[in-house]
C-alpha positions as CSV (number, residue, x, y, z in Angstrom):
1,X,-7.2,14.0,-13.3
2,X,-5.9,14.6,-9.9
3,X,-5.2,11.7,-7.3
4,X,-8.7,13.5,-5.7
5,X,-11.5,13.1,-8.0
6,X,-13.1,10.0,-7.2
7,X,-15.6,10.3,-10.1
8,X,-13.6,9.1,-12.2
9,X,-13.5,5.4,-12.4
10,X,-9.5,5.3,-13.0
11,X,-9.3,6.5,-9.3
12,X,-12.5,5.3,-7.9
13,X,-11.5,1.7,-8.8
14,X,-8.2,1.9,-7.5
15,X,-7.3,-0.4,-4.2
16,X,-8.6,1.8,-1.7
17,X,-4.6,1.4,0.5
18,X,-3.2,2.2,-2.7
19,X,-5.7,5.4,-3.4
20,X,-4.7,6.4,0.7
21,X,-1.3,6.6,0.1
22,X,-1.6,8.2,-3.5
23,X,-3.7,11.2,-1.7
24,X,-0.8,11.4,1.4
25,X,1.8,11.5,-1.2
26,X,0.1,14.0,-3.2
27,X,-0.9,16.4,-0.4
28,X,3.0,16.4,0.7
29,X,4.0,16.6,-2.9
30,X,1.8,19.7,-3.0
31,X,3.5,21.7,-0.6
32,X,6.5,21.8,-2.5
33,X,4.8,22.9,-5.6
34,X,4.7,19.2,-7.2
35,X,1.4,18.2,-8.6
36,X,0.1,15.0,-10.0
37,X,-2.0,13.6,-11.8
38,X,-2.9,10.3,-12.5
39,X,-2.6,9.5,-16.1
40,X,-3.7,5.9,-15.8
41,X,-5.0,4.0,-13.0
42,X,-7.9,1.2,-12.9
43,X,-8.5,-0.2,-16.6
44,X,-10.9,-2.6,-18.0
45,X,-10.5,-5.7,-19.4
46,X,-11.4,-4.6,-22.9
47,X,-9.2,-1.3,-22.6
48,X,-6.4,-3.1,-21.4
49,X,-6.7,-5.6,-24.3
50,X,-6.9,-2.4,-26.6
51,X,-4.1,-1.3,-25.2
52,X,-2.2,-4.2,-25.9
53,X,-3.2,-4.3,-29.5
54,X,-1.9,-1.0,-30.0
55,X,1.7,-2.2,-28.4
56,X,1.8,-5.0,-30.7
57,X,1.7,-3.0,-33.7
58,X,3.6,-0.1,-33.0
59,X,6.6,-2.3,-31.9
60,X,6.2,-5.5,-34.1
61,X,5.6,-8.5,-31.9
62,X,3.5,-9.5,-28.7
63,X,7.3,-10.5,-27.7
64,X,8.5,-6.6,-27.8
65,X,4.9,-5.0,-26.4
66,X,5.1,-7.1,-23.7
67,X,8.5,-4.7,-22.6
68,X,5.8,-1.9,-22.3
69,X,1.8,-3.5,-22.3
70,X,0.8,-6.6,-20.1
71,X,-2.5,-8.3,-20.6
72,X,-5.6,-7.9,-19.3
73,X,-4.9,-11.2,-16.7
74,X,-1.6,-10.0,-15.7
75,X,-2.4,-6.5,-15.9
76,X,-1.9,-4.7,-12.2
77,X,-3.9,-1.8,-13.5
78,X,-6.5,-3.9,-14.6
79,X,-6.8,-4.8,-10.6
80,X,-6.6,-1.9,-9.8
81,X,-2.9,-2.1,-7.9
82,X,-1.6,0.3,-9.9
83,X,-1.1,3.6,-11.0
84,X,0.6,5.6,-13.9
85,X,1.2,9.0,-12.6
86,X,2.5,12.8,-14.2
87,X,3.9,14.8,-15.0
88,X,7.3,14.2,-15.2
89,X,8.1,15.9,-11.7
90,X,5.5,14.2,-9.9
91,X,7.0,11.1,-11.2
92,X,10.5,12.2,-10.0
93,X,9.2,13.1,-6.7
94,X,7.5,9.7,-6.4
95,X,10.7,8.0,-7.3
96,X,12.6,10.0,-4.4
97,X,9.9,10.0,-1.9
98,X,7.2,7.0,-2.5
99,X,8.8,4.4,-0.3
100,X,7.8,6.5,2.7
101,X,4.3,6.3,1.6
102,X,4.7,2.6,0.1
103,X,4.4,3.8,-3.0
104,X,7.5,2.0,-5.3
105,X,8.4,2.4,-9.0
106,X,8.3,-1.6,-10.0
107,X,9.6,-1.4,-13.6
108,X,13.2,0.8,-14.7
109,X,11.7,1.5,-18.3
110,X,8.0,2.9,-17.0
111,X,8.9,5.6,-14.3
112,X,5.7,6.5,-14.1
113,X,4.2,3.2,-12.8
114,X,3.5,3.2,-9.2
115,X,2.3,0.1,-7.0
116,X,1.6,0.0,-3.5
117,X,4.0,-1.6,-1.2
118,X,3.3,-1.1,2.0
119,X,6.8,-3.1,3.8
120,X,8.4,-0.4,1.6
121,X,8.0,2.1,4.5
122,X,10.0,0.3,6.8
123,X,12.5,-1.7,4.3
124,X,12.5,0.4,1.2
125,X,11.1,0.0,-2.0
126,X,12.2,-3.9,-3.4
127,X,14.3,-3.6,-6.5
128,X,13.5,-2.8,-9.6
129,X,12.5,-4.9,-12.4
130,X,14.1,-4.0,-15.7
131,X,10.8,-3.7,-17.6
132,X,7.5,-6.5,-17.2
133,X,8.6,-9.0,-19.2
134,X,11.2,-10.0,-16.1
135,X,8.3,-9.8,-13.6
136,X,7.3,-12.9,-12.8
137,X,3.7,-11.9,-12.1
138,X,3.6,-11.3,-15.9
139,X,4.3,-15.2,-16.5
140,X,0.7,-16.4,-15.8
């Protein structure tokens, strides 16, 4: 789905800043022949929790999903503060170009994750985490 079609409640749920910026960034993105698409944005409770479920056993323990699959409390997309977006060019775009939109990759292993930070167009985006096990928002 595009960063446009509010039907759907991945997008419709999002923060409504962080859906403002998506639709700048994507409208810019556009012009140089970069499309997105949001791959995953707001998520339920329950989804989330599936989600997590499937990470624990594809990789083993809660310890190693955790890398890739928060839960549904600490979950940003679950609040609706984040977004997974593709394909892999829109993604590298974002990377280059988010901060200017407050848009800023937050974890090195997901570069398709995408929260808004809105000092980041005036300071630049806040470094990295390595993946959301060393974020401590993912401690609760």
């Amino acid at each position: 789905m595009t960063v446009f079609d509010d039907e759907f409640p991945a997008v419709a749920e999002l923060d409504a800043g962080l859906l403002e910026a998506l639709r700048r960034a994507a409208k810019d993105a556009a012009r140089g022949g970069v499309e997105f698409s949001v791959n995953s944005g707001w998520r339920s409770r329950e989804y989330q929790d599936q989600l997590l479920r499937e990470a624990i056993a594809e990789y083993g323990s809660e310890k190693e999903a955790a890398r890739w699959v928060a839960t549904a409390d600490t979950s940003p997309h679950v609040s609706g503060d984040a977004v997974d977006i593709g394909p892999t060019a829109a993604a590298a775009w974002l990377s280059d170009h988010g901060a200017g939109y407050g848009l800023c990759q937050i974890y090195r292993n997901e570069p398709w994750h995408f929260e808004l930070r809105p000092d980041a167009v005036d300071d630049s985006c806040p470094r990295m985490y390595a993946d959301p096990t060393h974020d401590p928002r993912m401690q609760k």
